[in-house]
DRENDREN-65745 format. One record per residue: residue in one letter; x negated, z, y negated of N, C-alpha, C in turn. Coordinates in steps of 0.001 Angstrom, whole numbers, padded with zeros to 6 digits, always signed. Layout:
N
AXZYXZYXZY ...
This chain:
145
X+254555-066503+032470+254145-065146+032821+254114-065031+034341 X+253346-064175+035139+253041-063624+036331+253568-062645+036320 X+253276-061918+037678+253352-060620+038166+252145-059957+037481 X+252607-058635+037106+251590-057979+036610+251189-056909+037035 X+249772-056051+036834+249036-055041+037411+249810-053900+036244 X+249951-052831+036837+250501-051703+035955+249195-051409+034843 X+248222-051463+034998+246725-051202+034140+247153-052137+032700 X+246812-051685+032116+246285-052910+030462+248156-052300+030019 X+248914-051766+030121+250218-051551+029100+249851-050035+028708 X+250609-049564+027098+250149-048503+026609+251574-048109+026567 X+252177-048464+026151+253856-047426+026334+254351-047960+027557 X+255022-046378+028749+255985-046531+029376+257087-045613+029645 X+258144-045720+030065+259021-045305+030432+259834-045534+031664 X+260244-044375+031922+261325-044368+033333+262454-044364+033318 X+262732-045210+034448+264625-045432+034431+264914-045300+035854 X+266143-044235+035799+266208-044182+036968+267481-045784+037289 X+267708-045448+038667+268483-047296+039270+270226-046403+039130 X+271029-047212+039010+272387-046741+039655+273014-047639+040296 X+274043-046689+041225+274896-047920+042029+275317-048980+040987 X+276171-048207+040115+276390-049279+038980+275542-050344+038698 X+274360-050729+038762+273462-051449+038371+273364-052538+039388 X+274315-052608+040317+274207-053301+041875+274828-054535+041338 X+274688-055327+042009+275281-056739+041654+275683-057033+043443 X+276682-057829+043292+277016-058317+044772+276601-058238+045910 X+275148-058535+045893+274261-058438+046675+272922-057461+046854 X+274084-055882+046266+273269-055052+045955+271898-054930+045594 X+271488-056134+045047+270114-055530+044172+270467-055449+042716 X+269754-054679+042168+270029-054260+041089+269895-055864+039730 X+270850-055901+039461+271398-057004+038504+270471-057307+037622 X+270326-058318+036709+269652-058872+035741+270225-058274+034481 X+271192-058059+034056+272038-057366+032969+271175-055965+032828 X+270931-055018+033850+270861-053931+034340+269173-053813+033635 X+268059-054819+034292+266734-055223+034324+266790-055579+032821 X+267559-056371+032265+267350-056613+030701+267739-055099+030122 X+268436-053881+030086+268682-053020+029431+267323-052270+029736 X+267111-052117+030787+265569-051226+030696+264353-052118+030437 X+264455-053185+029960+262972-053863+028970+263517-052776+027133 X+264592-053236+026992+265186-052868+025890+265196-051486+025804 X+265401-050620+026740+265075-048743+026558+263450-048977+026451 X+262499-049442+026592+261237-049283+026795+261081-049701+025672 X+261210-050854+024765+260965-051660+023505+261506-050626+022214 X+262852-049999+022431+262587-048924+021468+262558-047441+021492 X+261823-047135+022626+260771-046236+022456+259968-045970+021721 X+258883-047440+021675+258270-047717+021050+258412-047248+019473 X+259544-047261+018735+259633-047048+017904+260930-045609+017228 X+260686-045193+018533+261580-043477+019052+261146-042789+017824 X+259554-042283+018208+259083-040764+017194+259469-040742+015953 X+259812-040178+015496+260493-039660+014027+259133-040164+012578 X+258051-040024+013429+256966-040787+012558+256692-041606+012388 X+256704-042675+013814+256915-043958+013456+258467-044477+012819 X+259671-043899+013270+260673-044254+011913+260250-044032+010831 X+259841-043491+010257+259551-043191+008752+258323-044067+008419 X+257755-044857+008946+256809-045898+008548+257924-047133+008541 X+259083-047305+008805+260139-048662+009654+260450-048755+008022 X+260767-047748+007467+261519-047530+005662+263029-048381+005819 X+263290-047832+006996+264691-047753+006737+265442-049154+007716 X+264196-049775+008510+264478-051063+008917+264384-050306+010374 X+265482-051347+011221+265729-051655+012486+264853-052813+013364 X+264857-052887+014781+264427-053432+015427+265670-054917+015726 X+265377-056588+015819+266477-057444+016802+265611-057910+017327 X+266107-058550+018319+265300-058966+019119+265466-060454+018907 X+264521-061345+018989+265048-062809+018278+264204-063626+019282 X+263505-063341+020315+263148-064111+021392+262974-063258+022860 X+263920-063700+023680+263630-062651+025389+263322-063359+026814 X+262263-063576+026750+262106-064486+028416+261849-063104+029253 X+262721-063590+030279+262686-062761+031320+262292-063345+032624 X+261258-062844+033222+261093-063474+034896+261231-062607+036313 X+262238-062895+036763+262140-061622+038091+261526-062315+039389 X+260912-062001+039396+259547-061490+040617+259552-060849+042239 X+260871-060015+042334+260862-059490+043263+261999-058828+043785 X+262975-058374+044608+263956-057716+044446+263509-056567+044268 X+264893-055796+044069+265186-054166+043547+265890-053998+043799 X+266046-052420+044610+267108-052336+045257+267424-050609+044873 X+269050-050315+044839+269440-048946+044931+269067-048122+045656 X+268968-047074+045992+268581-045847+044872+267056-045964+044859 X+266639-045252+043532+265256-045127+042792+265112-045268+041906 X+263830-045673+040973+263376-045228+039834+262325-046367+039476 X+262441-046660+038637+261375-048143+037785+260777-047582+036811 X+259452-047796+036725+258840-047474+035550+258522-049312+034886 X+258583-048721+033198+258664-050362+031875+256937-049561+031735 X+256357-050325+031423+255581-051372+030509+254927-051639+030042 X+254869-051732+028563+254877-052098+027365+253553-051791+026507 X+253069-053327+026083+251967-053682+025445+252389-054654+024027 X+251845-054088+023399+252155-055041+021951+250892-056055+021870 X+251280-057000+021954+250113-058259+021798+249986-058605+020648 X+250777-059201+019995+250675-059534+018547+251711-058719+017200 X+251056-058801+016161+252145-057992+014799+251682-059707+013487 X+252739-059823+013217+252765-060266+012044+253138-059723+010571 X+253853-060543+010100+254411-059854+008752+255466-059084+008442 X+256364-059803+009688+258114-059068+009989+258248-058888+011371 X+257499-058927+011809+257433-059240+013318+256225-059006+014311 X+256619-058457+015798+256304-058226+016611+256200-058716+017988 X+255241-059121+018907+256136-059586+020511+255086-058507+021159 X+255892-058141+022447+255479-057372+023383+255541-058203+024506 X+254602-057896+025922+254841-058124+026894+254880-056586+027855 X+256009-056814+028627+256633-055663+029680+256329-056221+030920 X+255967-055045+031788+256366-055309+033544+257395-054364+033526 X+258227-054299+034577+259002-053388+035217+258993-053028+037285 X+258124-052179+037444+257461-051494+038765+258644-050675+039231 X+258636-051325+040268+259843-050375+041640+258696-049289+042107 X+258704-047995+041750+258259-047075+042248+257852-047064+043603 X+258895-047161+044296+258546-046635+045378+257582-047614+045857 X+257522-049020+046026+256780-049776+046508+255450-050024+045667 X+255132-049714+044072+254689-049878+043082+254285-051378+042954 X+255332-051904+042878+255312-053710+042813+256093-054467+041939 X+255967-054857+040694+256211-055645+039919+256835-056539+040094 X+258628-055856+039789+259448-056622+039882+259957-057743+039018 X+259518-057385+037504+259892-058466+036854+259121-058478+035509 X+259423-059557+034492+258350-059183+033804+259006-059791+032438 X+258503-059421+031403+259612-059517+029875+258378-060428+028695 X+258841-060755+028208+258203-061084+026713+259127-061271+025743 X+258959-060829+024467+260026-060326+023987+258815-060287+022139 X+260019-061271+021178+259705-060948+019970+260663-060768+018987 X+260285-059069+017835+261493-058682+017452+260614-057914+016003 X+261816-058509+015182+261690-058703+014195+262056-057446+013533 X+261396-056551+012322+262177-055656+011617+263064-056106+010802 X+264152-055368+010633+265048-056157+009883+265754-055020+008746 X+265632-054697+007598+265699-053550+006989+267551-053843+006979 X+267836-051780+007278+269299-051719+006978+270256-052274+006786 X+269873-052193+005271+270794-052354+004136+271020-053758+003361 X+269943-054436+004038+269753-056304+003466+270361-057184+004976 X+269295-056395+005815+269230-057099+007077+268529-058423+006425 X+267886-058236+005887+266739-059259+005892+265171-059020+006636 X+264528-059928+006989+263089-059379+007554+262562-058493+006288 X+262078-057372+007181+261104-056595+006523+259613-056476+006792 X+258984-056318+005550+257080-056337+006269+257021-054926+007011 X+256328-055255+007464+255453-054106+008580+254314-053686+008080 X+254132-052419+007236+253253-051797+006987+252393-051382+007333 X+250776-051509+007159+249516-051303+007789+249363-049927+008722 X+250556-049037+008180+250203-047879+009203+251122-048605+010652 X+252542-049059+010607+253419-049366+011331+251952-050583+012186 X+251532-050989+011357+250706-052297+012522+249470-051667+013462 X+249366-050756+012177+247529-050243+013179+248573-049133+014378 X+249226-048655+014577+250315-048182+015911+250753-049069+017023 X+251198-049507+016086+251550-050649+017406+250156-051412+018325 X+249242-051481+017618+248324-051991+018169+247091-051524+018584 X+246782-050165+018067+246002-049566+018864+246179-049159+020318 X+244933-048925+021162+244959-048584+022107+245695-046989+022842 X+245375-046131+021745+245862-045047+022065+246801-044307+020721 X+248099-044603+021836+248950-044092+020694+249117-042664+019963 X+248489-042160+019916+248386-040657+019255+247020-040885+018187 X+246564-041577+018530+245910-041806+017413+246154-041789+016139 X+247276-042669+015969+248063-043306+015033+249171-042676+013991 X+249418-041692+015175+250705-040653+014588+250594-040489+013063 X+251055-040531+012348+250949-039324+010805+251445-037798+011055 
């Protein structure tokens, strides 16, 4: 993966930075950068409509490459992301940027594949034609029920 252009992702979200998030050398930590791929990834599957297409299944995450690109530094605000590239049968991968506002420069960048995994089995679950045509359309309101 590269650095990426903010253009071509359909879900994002904002996070703001905290001191907390500082690592030694005050830029904001890798621990910190992996939790906001992960607030952005289930978003994705936030609205109360798309839960009710999930039937009862959760999101894991079962593959995470991460590449950082650039520093980040305290105080401010990052905007995630998030494009769904492929859907299979139980499964999903996205690719994320994560943009330092203020500079609007692509600090790091995610790929990430995650599996539904229903409740109560925790076994893979299929992904239902409404759950796939969402994730993968271009415009998410489309999709809503």
């Amino acid at each position: 993966m590269s650095a990426l252009q903010s253009d071509g992702f359909r879900f994002w979200t904002e996070e703001k930075l905290r001191n907390a998030d500082t690592d030694q050398f005050t830029h904001i930590n890798n621990a910190a950068i992996a939790t906001f791929f992960e607030a952005a990834r289930m978003e994705i599957v936030a609205p109360p409509q798309i839960r009710a297409l999930m039937d009862g299944a959760n999101l894991a995450v079962v593959r995470l490459l991460i590449e950082f690109s650039a520093e980040l530094r305290f105080p401010g605000r990052v905007r995630v992301g998030t494009r769904v590239v492929e859907v299979g049968n139980t499964s999903f991968k996205v690719r994320q940027g994560l943009f330092d506002e203020r500079h609007e420069t692509c600090c790091a960048t995610a790929e990430a594949v995650c599996v539904l995994l229903h409740g109560e089995t925790a076994r893979p679950h299929p992904i239902r034609p409404e759950l796939r045509a969402y994730l993968l359309t271009d415009d998410a309101t489309e999709t809503l029920v």
